[in-house]
Legacy VTK file of the C-alpha trace (Angstrom):
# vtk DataFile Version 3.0
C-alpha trace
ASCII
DATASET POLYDATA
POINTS 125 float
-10.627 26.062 -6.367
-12.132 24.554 -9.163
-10.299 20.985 -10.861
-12.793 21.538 -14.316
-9.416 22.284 -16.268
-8.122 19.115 -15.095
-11.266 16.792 -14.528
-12.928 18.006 -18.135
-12.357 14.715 -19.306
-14.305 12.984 -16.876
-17.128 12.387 -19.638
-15.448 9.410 -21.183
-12.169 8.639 -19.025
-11.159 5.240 -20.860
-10.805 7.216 -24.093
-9.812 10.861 -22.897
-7.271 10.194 -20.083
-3.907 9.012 -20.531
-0.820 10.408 -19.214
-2.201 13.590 -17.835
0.862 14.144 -15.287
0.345 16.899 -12.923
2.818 18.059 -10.345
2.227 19.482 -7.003
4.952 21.389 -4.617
4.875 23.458 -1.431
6.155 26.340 -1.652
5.466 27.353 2.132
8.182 26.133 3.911
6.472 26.843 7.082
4.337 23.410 6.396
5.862 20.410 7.707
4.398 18.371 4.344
1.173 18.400 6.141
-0.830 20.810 3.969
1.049 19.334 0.956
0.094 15.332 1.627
-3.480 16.419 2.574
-3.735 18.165 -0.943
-2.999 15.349 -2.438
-4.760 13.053 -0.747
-7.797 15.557 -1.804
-6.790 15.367 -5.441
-6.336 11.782 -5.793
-10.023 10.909 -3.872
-11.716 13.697 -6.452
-9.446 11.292 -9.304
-10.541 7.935 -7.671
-14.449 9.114 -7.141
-14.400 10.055 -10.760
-12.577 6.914 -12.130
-9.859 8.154 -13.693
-7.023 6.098 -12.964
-4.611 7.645 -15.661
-4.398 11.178 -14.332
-1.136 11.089 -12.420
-0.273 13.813 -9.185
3.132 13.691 -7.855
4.117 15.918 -4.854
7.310 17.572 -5.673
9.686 18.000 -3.216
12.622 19.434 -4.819
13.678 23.161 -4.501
12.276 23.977 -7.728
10.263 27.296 -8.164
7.295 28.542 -9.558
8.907 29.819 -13.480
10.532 26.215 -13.374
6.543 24.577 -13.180
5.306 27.364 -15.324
8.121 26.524 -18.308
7.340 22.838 -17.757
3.675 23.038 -18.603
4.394 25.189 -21.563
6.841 22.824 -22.986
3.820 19.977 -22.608
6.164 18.040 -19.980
3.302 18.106 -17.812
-0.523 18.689 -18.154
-0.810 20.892 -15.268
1.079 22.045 -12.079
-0.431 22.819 -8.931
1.425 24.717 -6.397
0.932 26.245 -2.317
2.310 29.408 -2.302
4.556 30.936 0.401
3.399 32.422 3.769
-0.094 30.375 3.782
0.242 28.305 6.280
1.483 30.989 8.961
-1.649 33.098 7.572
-4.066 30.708 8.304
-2.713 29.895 11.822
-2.884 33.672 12.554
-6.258 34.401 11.297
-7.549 31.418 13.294
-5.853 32.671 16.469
-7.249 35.939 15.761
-11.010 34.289 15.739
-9.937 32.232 18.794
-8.717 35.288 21.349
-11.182 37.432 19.303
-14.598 35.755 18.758
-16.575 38.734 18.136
-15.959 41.505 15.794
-12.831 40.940 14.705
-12.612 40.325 10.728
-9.005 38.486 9.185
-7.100 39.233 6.580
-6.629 35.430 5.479
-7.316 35.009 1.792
-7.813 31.572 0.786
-8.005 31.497 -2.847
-4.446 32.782 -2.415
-3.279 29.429 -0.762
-2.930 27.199 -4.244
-2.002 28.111 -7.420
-3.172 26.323 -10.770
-0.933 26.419 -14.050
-2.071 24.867 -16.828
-1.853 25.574 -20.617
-5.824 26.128 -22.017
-4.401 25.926 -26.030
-2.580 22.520 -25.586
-3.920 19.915 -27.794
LINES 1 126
125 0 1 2 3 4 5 6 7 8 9 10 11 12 13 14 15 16 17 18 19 20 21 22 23 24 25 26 27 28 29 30 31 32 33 34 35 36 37 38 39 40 41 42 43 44 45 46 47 48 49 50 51 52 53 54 55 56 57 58 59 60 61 62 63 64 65 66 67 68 69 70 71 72 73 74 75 76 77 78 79 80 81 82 83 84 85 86 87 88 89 90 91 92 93 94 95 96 97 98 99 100 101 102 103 104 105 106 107 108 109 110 111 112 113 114 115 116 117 118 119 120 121 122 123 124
């Protein structure tokens, strides 16, 4: 997964970042929160490394659901929402116990790109 959508304004961050409010949820409910707080701790390292304190990630952990993010971004509520879709964490569990009781020959089924989903609106100004 590429952050350029989000990050493009890493050239001059004092003058081209300010209020750019992202959410992320988890969707799996498999995950304990795990998968979600270690996302986030990803995102906010790639903001801190970059110096740009005015992008803003919040984990959401209400019940809300993927048209709910999707309306917010188009309404300009939020710059971007970021989201771990259902099912991923049991897939990745199974395709590494697949590789662990099959070393050899065995290809998975786990899809990774599938795992998080970016929404963001490329015409906002």
């Amino acid at each position: 997964m590429t952050l350029g959508p989000l990050l493009g304004v890493a050239h001059d961050p004092s003058a081209n970042v300010h209020r750019l409010r992202v959410v992320v949820a988890n969707f799996d409910k498999n995950d304990t929160g795990t998968i979600g707080k270690a996302f986030l701790d990803g995102l906010y390292s790639a903001r801190d490394s970059l110096n740009m304190p005015g992008l803003e990630f919040t984990l959401d952990s209400s019940d809300t659901n993927e048209t709910v993010l999707t309306a917010r971004v188009e309404s300009g509520e939020l710059y971007a929402a970021m989201w771990i879709n259902r099912g991923k964490t049991a897939e990745l569990i199974n395709a590494i116990l697949r590789m662990a009781t099959h070393p050899t020959g065995t290809s998975t089924s786990y899809n990774g790109t599938g795992a998080i989903t970016l929404c963001w609106d490329e015409g906002r100004n």
